[in-house]
N, C-alpha and C positions, 0 to 999 in steps of 0.2 A: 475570525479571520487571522487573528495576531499566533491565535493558537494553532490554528491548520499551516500558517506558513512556518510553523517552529517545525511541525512534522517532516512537513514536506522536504525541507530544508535537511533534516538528516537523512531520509529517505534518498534524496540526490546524492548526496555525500558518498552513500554506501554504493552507489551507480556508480559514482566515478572512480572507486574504492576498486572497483572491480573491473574496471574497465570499457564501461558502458559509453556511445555515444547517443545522441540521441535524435529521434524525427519527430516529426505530423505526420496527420494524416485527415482528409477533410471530417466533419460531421454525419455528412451522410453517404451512403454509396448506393452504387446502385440495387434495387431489391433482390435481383438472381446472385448478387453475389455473395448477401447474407443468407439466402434460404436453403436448408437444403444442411446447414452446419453446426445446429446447436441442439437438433433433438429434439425432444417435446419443446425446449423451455423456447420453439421459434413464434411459439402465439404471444408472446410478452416482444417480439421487434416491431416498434411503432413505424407506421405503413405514412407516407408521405402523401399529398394526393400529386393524382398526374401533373406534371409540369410540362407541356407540349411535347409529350410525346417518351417522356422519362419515365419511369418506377422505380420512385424513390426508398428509402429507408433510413430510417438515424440507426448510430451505429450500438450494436447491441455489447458490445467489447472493445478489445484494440487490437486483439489475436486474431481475427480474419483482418481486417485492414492490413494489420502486419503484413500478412501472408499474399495478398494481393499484389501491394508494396514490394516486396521481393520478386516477386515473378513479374509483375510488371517492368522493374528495374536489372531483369537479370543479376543479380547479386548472386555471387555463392557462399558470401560466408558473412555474416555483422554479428555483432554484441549490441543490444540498442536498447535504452528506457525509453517511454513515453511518459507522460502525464498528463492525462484528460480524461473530458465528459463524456460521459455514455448515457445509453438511453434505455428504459426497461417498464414496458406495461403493465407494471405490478403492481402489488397493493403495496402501498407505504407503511410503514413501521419506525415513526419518527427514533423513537427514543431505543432501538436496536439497527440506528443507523442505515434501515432499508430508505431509499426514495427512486423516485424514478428517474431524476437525473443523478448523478451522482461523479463521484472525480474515480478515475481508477490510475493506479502504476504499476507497469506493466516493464519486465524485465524478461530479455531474451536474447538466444543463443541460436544465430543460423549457418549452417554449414555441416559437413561430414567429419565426424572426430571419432576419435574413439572410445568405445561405451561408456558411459557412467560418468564418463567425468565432467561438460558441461552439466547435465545433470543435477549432480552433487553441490556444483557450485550454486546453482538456483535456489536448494535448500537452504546454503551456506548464506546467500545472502538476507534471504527469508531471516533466518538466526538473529544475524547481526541488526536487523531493521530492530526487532520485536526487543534485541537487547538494547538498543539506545534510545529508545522510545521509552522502558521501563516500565511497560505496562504488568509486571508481574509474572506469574509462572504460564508456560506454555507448552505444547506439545506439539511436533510436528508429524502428521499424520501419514505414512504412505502404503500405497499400493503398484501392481504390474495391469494393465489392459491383459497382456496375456496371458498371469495367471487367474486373474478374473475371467478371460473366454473358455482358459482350459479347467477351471472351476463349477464351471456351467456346466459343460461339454463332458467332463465326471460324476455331473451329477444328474444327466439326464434332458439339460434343456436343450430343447434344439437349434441351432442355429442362426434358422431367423427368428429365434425371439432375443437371440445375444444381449443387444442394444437395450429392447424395451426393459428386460428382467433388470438390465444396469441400472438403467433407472431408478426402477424402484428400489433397489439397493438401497441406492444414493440418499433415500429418504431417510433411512435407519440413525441418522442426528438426529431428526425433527421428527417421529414417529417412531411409536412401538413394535418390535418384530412383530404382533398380532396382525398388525394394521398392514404390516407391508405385505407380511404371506399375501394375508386379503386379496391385496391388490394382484399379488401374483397368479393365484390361483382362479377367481372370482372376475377378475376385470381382464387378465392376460394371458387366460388359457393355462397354463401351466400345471402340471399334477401336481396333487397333492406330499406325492412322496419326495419329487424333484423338488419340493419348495422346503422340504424338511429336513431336506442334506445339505441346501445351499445354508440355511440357518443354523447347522453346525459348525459350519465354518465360519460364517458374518460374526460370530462370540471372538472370534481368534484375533489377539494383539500380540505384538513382542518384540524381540528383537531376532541377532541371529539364530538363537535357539530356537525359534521358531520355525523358521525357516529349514534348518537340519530335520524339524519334527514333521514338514509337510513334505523334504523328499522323499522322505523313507515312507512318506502314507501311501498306502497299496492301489487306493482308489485314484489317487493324484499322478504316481507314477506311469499310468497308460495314454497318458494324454501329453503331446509334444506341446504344446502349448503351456501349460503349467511346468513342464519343463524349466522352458525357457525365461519363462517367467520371475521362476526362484531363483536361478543362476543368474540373472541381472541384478536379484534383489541382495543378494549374495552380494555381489561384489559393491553394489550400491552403499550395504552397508559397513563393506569392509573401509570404504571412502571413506562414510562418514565417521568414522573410527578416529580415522587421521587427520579429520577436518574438528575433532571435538565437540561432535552432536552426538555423540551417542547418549548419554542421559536425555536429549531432547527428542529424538527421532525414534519413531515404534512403525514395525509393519503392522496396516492394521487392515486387517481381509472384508471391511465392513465398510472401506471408502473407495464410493465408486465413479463419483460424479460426473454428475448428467450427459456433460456435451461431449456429442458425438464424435469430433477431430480427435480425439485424443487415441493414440497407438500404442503408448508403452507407461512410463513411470505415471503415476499420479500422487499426487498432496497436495494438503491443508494443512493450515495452520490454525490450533485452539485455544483458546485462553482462556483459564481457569479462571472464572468470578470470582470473585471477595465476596464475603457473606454480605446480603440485602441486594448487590448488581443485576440486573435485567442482564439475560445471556444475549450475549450479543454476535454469537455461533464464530464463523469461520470468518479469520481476519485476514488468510491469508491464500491464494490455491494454485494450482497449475499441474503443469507436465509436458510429457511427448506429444508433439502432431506432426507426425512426418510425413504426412500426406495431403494438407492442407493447400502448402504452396503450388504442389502441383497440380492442382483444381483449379487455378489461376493461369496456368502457363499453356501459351498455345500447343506448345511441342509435349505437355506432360512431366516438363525434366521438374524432377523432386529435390527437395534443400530440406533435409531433415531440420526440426525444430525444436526446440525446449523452453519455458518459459512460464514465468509466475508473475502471478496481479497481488496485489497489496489493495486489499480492502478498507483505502481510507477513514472510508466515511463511518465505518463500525468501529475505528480506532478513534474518529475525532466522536461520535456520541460518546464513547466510553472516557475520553478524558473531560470531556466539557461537563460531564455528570458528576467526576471526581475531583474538578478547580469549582463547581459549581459555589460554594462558599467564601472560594479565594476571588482575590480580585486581581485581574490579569494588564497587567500594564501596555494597551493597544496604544499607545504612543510611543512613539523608536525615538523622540528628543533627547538629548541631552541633555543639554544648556538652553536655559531659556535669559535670555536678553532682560534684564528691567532695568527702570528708571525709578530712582527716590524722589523726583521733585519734578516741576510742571518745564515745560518748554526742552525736553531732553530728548524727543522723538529723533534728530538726526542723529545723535550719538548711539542711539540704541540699532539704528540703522548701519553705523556705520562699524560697531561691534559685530552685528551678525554679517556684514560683508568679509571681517576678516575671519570669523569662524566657517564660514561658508568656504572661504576659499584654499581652508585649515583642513576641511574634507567633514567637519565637523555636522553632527546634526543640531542643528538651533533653530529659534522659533521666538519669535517675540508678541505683545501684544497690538492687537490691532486699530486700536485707541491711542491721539496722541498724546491725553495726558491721562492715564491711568491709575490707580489708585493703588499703592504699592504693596498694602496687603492683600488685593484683591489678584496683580500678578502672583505673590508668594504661596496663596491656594489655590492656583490654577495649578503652580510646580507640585504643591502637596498631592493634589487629586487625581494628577494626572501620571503622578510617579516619577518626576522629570529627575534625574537625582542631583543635576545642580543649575546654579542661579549665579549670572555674570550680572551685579546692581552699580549702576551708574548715578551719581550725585554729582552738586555741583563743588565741592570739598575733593573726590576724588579728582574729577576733572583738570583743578586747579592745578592740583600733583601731579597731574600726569597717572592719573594709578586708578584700578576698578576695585572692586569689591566680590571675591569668590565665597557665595554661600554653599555649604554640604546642606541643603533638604530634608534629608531624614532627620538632623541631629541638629539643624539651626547652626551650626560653628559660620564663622565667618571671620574670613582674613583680606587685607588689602595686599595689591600686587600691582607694578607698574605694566603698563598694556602691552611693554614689551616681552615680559617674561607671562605672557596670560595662556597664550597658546600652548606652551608648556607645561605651566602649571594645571590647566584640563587634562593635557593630554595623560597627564600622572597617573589622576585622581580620578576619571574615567577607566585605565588600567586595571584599578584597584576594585576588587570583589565588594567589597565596601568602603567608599572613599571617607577618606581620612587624612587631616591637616599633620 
């Protein structure tokens, strides 16, 4: 927990960096208003049972709640984080961080702007998480819905199978292009030659060069969709140019992801293992749903959307696996309170009164006459880095005794200047007399 709240804590940071406020939103909703919105992956929304007359559901993200939230509230425009539990019928994968409850943060952008730029900033923020976190080297993954429909629609699939063929795209992280044709072909109808042009292109990464090499492609140019698509991407990455993601961000014609809201920009975020790490896939995702809110609204009115989830809990597996050796200091104390000799419990009391009221974190023990080596390896073991000891010699003086922990030093100081002299020596990256 000491570890997931250090996350979280710069995660918020880079919210408010950006100008995020933030909501709730209850656990569960009602079940029509989850169904119907995530595509295949709606068999994994755990089903409530009837509550007098309700059909329930826990919630499968915080991107439909979002969106409900909006149109419920007529809003036309927020900036907003969340951070909460979600719910998901899967198979668990402790140690790549899958479970089925799990924490999501979720950052977004609602209102009418114009193109690319909340956008860009979503990426943007993605960046700065993954760079303060330190988790090592990353990529961030993107793609168009529309050059992915007019992709399709070039290469032969028809229409309504758009959605499903995405799908299996989407698989092409965790499976072989063998395995996906497969599915295309063998489980989703699809011909064999439509699934061997779409496979030429699923190979394609890059950056803008890329992009110039798919206008000018003969078979891409007849389709308005793919059009539009690359002129978004186009500018998308002319953004991110000037936002200083270009080393990190690749167009990648192979990410397609699954759920169904999504209308325009799509990514992920990847993080390159360290040799012996269990991949622990996509830590980060999102995009366009500007159709979403209006699926909530009596009257239909639409609030275009943009917004990306930060995939906790594959970020807290991966550092709990790499502190796994260290030992993480889950106590926030400072100053721990002791006594040198018997009968001192109200002075140790009455120490931590003025540290408490210093703003100070302190802790004393809960024994009244305690054994003074036994408090000095409580502060050892527990990381505490310093130790305010009280005897009946200081007492007499008016004065306590400041031990540094790590290194044993020990100086007397009168109880007046004590407040002070913590407050130094707390300051300091390593305290020191």
């Amino acid at each position: 927990m000491t570890l997931r709240a250090d996350v979280l804590e710069k995660i918020v940071k880079c919210f408010h960096r950006h100008g995020a406020e933030t909501i709730d939103t209850p656990v569960f909703e009602l079940k029509d208003v989850l169904t119907g919105k995530y595509g295949e992956d709606s068999k994994l929304i755990y089903d409530l049972a009837d509550q007098g007359g309700e059909i329930l559901s826990l919630r499968y993200d915080l991107t439909v709640p979002f969106a409900r939230y909006v149109a419920m509230n007529k809003i036309a425009s927020v900036k907003r984080y969340q951070i909460a539990k979600v719910y998901r019928r899967d198979n668990p994968a402790m140690t790549r961080g899958r479970y089925r409850e799990f924490v999501q943060c979720d950052f977004d952008i609602a209102g009418a702007y114009d193109p690319m730029l909340p956008d860009v900033e979503c990426v943007k923020v993605v960046s700065e998480i993954l760079e303060s976190l330190k988790l090592g080297q990353y990529s961030i993954k993107v793609n168009h819905r529309r050059l992915l429909d007019g992709l399709f629609e070039s290469c032969g699939v028809p229409e309504d199978k758009f959605r499903s063929i995405c799908s299996a795209v989407d698989k092409l992280d965790k499976c072989t292009w063998e395995a996906v044709r497969e599915e295309m072909v063998g489980e989703k109808g699809l011909s064999g030659d439509a699934a061997d042009l779409i496979g030429e292109y699923v190979k394609l990464s890059g950056g803008s060069e890329l992009v110039d090499k798919l206008q000018a492609d003969p078979r891409l140019q007849g389709s308005k969709a793919a059009a539009e698509g690359l002129e978004a991407m186009k500018l998308f990455l002319h953004y991110c140019s000037i936002y200083e993601l270009t080393g990190t961000v690749k167009l990648d014609l192979s990410l397609a992801r699954g759920l169904d809201y999504y209308t325009g920009i799509i990514y992920e975020a990847v993080l390159q293992e360290e040799a012996g790490e269990e991949s622990v896939g996509s830590v980060a995702g999102g995009g366009r749903y500007d159709e979403l809110v209006g699926m909530f609204d009596p009257k239909g009115r639409k609030v275009p959307c943009v917004g990306v989830s930060i995939g906790v809990e594959r970020i807290f597996s991966l550092l709990e696996a790499r502190n796994k050796d260290e030992s993480i200091r889950s106590s926030p104390t400072d100053v721990f309170v002791a006594s040198a000799q018997k009968d001192l419990l109200e002075e140790r009391m009455k120490i931590c009164t003025l540290l408490w009221k210093a703003g100070m974190k302190a802790e004393q023990s809960y024994r009244a006459n305690p054994k003074l080596l036994a408090q000095l390896q409580y502060c050892e073991q527990n990381q505490i880095p310093l130790a305010v000891v009280v005897g009946e010699s200081e007492l007499k003086n008016g004065q306590v005794k400041v031990r540094i922990v790590k290194n044993r030093e020990e100086r007397k100081f009168s109880r007046d200047e004590l407040i002070s002299i913590l407050s130094n020596l707390l300051a300091m990256d390593e305290p020191k007399f």
